[in-house]
C-alpha positions in Angstrom: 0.0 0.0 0.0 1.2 3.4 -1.3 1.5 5.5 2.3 0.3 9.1 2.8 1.0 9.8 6.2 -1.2 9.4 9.7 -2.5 12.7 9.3 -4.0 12.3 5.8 -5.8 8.8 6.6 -7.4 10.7 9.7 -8.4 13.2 6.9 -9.6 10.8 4.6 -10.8 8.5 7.9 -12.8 12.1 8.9 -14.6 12.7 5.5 -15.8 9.4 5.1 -18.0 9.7 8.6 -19.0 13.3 7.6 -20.2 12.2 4.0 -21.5 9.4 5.4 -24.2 11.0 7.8 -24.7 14.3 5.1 -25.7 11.0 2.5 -28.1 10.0 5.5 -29.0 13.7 5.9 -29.8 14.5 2.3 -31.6 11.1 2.0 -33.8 11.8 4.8 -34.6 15.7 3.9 -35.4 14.1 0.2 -38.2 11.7 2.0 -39.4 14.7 4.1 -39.8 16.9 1.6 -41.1 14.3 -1.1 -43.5 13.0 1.5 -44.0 15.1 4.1 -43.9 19.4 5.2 -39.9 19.5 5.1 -38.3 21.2 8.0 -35.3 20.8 9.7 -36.1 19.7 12.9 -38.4 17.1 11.2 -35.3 15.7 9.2 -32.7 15.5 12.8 -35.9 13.8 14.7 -34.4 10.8 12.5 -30.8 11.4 13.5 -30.8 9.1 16.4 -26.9 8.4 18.6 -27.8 4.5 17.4 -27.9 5.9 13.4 -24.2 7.6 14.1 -23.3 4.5 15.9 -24.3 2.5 12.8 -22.6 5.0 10.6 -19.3 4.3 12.0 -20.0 0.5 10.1 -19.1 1.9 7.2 -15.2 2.6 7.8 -15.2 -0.3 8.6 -16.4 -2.1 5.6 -14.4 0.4 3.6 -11.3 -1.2 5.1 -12.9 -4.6 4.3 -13.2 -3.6 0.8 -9.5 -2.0 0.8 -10.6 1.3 0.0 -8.1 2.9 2.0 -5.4 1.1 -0.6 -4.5 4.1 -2.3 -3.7 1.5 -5.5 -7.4 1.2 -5.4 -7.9 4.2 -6.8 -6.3 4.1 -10.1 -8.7 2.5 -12.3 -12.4 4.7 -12.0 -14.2 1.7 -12.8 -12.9 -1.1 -10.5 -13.1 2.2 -7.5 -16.6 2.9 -8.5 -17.5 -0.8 -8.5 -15.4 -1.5 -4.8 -17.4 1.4 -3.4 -20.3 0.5 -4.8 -20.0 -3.2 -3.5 -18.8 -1.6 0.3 -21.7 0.6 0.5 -24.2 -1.8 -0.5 -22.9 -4.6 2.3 -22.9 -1.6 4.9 -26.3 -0.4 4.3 -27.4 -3.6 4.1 -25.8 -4.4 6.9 -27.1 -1.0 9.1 -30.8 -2.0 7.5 -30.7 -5.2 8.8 -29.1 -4.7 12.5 -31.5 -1.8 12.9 -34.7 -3.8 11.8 -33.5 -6.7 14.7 -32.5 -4.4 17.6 -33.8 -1.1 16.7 -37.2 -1.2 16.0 -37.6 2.1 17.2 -35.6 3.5 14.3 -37.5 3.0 11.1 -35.0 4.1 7.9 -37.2 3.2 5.5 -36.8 2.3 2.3 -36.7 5.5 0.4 -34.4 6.5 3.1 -31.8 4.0 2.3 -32.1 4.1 -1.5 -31.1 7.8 -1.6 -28.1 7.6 1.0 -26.9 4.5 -1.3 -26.9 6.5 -4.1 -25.7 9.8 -2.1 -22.9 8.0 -0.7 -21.7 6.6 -3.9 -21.4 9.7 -5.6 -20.1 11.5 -2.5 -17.3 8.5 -1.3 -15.7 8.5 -5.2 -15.6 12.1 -5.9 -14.0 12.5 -1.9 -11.4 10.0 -3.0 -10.6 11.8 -6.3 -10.3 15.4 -4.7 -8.2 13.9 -1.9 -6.2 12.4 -4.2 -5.6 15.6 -6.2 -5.0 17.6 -3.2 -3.2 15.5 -0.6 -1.4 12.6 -2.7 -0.4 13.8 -6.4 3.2 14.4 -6.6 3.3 14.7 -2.6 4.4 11.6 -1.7 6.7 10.9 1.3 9.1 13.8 1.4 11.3 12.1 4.7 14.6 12.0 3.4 17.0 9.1 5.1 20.1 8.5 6.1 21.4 5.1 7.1 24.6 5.0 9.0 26.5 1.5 9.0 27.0 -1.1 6.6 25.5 -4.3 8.4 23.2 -6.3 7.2 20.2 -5.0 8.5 21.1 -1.7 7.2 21.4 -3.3 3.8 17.6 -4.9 4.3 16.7 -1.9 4.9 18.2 -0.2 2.1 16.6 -2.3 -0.1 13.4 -2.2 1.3 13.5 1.6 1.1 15.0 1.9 -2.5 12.1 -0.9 -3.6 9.5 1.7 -2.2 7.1 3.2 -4.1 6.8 6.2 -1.7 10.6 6.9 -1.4 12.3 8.0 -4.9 16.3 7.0 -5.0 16.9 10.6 -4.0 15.4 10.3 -1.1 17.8 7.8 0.9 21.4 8.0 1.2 24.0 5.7 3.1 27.2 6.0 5.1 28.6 2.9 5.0 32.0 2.6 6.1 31.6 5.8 9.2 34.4 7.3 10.2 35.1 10.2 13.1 38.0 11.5 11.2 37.5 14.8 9.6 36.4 15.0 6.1 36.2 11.0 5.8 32.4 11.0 5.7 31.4 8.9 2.7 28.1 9.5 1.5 26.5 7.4 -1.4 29.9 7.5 -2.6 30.8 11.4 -2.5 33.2 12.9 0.9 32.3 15.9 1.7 33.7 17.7 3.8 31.6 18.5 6.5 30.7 16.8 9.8 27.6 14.4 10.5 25.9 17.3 12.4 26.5 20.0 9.0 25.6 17.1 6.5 22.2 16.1 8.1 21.3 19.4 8.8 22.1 20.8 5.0 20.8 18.1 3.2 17.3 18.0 4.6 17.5 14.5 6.4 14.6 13.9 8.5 15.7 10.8 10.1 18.9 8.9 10.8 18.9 5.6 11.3 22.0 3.9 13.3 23.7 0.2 13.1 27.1 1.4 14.7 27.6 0.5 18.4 28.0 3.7 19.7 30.1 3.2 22.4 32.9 3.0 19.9 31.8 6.4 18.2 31.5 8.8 21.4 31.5 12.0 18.7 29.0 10.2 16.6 26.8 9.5 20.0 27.6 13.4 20.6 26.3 14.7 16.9 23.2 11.7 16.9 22.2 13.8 20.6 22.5 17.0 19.3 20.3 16.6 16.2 17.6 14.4 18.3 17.1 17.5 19.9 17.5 19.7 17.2 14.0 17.6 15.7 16.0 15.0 13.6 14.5 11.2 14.4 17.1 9.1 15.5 16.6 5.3 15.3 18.6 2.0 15.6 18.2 -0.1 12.9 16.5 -3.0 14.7 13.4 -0.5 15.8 13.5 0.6 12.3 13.0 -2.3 10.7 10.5 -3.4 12.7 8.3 -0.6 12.8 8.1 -0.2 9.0 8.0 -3.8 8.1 5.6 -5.1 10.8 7.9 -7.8 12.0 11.5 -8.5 14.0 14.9 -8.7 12.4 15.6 -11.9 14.2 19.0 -12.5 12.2 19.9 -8.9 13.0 18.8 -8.4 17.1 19.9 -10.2 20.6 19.1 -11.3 23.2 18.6 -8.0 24.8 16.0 -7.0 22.1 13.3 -9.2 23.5 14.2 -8.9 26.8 14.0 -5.1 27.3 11.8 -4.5 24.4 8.7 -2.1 25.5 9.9 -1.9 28.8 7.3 -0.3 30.9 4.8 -2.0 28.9 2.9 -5.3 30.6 3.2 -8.2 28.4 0.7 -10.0 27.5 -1.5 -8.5 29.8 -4.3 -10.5 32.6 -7.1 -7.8 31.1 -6.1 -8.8 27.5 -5.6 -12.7 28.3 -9.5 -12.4 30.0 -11.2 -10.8 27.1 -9.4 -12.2 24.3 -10.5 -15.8 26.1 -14.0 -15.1 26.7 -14.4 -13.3 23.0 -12.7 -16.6 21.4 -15.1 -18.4 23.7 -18.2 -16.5 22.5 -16.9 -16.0 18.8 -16.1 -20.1 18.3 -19.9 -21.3 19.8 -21.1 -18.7 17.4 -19.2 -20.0 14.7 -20.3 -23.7 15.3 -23.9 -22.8 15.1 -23.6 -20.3 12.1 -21.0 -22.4 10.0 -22.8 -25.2 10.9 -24.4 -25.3 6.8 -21.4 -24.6 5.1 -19.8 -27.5 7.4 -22.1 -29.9 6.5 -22.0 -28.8 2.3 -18.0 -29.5 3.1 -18.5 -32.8 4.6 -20.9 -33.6 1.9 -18.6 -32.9 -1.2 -15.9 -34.1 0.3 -17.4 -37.3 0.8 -19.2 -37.8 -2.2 -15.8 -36.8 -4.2 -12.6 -38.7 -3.0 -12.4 -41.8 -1.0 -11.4 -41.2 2.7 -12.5 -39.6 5.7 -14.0 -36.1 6.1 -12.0 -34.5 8.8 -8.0 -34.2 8.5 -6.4 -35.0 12.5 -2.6 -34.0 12.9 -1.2 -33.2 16.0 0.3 -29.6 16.1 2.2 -28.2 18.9 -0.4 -25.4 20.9 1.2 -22.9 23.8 4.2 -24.0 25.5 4.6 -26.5 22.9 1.7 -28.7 24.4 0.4 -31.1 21.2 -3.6 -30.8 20.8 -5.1 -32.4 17.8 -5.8 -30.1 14.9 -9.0 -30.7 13.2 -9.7 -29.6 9.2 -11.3 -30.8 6.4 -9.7 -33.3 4.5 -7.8 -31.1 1.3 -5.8 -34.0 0.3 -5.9 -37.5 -0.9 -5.8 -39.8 1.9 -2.5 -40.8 3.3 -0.9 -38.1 1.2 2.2 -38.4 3.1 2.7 -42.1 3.2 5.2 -42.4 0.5 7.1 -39.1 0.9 6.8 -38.2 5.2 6.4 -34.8 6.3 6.7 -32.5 3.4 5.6 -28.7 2.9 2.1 -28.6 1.0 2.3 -25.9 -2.1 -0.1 -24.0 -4.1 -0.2 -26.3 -7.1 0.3 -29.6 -5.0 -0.7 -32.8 -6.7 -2.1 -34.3 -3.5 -5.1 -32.0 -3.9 -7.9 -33.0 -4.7 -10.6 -30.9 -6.7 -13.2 -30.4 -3.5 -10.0 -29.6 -2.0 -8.6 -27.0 -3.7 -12.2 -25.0 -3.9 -12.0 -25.4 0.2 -8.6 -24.0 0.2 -9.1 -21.4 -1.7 -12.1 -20.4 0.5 -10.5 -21.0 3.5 -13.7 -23.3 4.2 -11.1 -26.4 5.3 -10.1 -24.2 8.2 -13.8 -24.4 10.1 -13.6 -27.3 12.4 -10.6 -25.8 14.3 -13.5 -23.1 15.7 -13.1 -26.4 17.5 -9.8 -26.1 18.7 -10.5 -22.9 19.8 -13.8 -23.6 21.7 -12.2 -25.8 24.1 -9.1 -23.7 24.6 -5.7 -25.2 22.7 -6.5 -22.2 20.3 -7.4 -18.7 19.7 -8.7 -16.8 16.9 -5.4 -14.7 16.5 -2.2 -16.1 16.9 0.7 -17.8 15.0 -0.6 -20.9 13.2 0.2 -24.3 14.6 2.8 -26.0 13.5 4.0 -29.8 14.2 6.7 -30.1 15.8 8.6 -32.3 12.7 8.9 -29.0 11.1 9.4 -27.1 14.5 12.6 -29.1 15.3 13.7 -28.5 12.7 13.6 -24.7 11.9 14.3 -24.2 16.0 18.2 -25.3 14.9 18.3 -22.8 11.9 16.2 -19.7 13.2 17.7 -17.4 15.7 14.7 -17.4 18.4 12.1 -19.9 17.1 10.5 -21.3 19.7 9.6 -17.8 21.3 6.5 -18.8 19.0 4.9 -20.8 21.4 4.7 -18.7 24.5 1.3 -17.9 23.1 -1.5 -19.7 21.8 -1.7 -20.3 18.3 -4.0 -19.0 16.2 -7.2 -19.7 13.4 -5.2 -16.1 11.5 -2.1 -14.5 12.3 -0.4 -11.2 11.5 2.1 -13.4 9.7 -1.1 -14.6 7.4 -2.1 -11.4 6.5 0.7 -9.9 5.2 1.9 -12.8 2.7 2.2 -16.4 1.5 5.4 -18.0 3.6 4.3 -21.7 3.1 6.4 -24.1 1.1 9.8 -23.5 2.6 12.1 -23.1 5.3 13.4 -19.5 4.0 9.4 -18.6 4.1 8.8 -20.0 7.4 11.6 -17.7 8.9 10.2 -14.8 7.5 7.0 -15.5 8.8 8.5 -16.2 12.6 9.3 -12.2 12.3 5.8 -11.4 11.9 4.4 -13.7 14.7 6.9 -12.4 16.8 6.3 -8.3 16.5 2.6 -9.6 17.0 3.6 -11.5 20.0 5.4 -8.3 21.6 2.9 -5.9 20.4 -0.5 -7.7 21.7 -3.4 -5.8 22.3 -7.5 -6.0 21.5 -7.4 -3.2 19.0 -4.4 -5.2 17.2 -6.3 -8.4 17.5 -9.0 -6.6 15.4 -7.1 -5.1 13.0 -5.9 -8.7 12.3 -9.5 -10.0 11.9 -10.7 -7.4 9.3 -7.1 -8.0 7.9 -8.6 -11.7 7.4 -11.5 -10.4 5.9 -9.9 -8.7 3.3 -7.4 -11.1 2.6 -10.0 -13.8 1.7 -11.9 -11.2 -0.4 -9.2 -10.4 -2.4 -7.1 -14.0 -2.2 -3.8 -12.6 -0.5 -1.8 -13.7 2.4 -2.0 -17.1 3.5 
């Protein structure tokens, strides 16, 4: 996703509400006047605090629909046909909730066809005019510089450089630092100033470290004077994690994870309580409402391959306790029983037809609502993994096991943001993401995650 800043999405955030309620307002001063003596007071009578509670549904379902993915917005068409789609689940979503526990609050159905049409027209031509005044040709002006010449440094050069947001010219690297005068070595070039002169005349924003600075006491001197003077200073580590979303385990210690967030509770009791009484709630409500879709699974799983329904593997849960994983059965049966333990991939022969359609709508994953009803999962959390595959990745990734000091998980953040299945190089990649979820836990993350989910099976990203 193209980024424009925190204070832009609150912009954007912002207008969507306020367009929003004036599509609701206009819709309801249409009916009043069409069928009714229009006066104001008539039309805020049906302003109601449950239809502003109901109008903050529809962020929501904008995120669903990825309509805060600036890449959305390039084709009119496919944006007019996303909003289009978002609107019409949210209204019809709002109409729905407020005919089963809001009687009180009739919208009507005049009402509702206006503010769909209102809110069309009103949430595409916001999303045009904030592009033309907030995003063309003002993308992220920060301009970087990278001191060190590790290999987290060069991750994150890469990373940068590969950015959509951040033009060549805006990133620049000292690699080999020196505190000798006039050695400073910048994308190639010396000039001949010091750190403090060069950051400040070239218009850095930021400065991100990988030198131990207990060798460097005039670079810690400079790094102090310009955090003060408003220059961001970051280690590399911190870096990388907070623009990637996940932990450089091949580039931190020990001491990373132990004095990360100090200050911060980990793992909270409050958090542990709600998140196990919302998995409770969420997996018996899953049962009874998946219940169809589990029973049409069963059905043309049966009827199309020879073998059991359900697919039973033990999996290592918290604290690397096995519980028995429950799916539906993707595979032919004993799919294994010539080759052993093996990554599964996209295009697996194993697969069977019924299979593949179940993958690709995540309907194999059901039955571990399961696993999470009685407690040896949650709904967000690393996936399980067996502990074949955990030996052996726990002897080639720095930090492995840390996995399991929470429960695993129906989604992860590691799900969301990409497909890691298939190999060992994967797999490590996706241990960075579970574990900057593990040390960033929290209700609102949790959520995040979940509409993450949503989206993700939408569109068919992430794994």
């Amino acid at each position: 996703m193209t980024s424009y800043g925190s204070q832009k999405k609150k912009i954007l955030l912002f207008g969507d509400i306020l367009l929003v309620f004036i599509a609701f307002f206009l819709a309801a001063s249409i009916k009043a006047i069409a069928f009714e003596s229009f006066h104001l007071g008539l039309v805020l009578t049906r302003v109601d605090r449950m239809v502003i509670i109901c109008i903050s549904l529809y962020p929501i379902t904008f995120y669903v629909f990825d309509l805060y993915n600036q890449n959305r917005w390039k084709h009119n068409v496919r944006l007019l046909v996303y909003i289009s789609s978002a609107i019409l689940v949210a209204s019809g979503t709002v109409a729905f909730l407020s005919y089963i526990f809001i009687p009180n609050i009739v919208i009507g159905r005049t009402i509702l066809f206006f503010h769909i049409i209102f809110s069309i027209f009103l949430i595409f031509a916001w999303r045009k005019v904030f592009e033309q005044v907030f995003l063309k040709g003002n993308y992220s002006k920060d301009k970087i510089l990278l001191i060190g010449n590790s290999s987290v440094v060069k991750d994150i050069e890469s990373m940068v450089r590969r950015s959509v947001a951040t033009g060549s010219d805006r990133l620049a690297v000292i690699r080999d630092y020196s505190e000798n005068p006039g050695t400073l070595s910048m994308n190639g070039s010396i000039p001949e100033k010091n750190l403090s002169d060069l950051v400040i005349n070239s218009g850095f924003s930021a400065v991100v470290v990988a030198e131990r600075l207990k060798h460097f006491p005039i670079l810690r001197k400079q790094l102090l004077d310009l955090r003060f003077s408003g220059v961001a200073i970051y280690d590399a580590p911190y870096f990388y994690e907070a623009v990637t979303g996940k932990v450089a385990v091949n580039h931190v210690k020990d001491s990373w994870f132990l004095f990360r967030n100090q200050g911060e509770a980990f793992n909270p009791f409050i958090y542990r309580k709600i998140k196990k009484i919302v998995d409770k709630s969420l997996a018996l409500a899953g049962i009874i409402f998946s219940f169809p879709l589990m029973l049409l699974s069963a059905l043309g799983i049966k009827l199309t391959s020879k073998g059991p329904v359900f697919f039973k593997q033990e999996r290592l849960g918290q604290n690397e306790r096995p519980f028995t994983l429950l799916k539906f059965r993707t595979m032919v049966d004993n799919a294994e029983k010539g080759t052993g333990p093996t990554w599964s991939s996209e295009n697996d022969p194993r697969i069977t037809k019924i299979g593949r359609i179940l993958r690709k709508t995540h309907l194999d994953e059901l039955p571990q609502v399961f696993s999470v009803l009685n407690g040896h999962m949650s709904f967000v959390g690393p996936r399980p993994i067996r502990r074949h595959f955990a030996d052996i990745l726990a002897k080639d990734v720095p930090y492995y096991r840390l996995r399991f000091v929470v429960k695993p998980g129906l989604t992860g953040w590691a799900q969301v943001r990409g497909d890691y299945a298939g190999s060992e190089e994967g797999q490590a990649e996706k241990l960075e993401y579970d574990l900057y979820y593990i040390q960033n836990q929290s209700i609102l993350f949790d959520l995040f995650i979940v509409l993450k989910t949503v989206q993700t099976v939408l569109f068919r990203r992430g794994q």
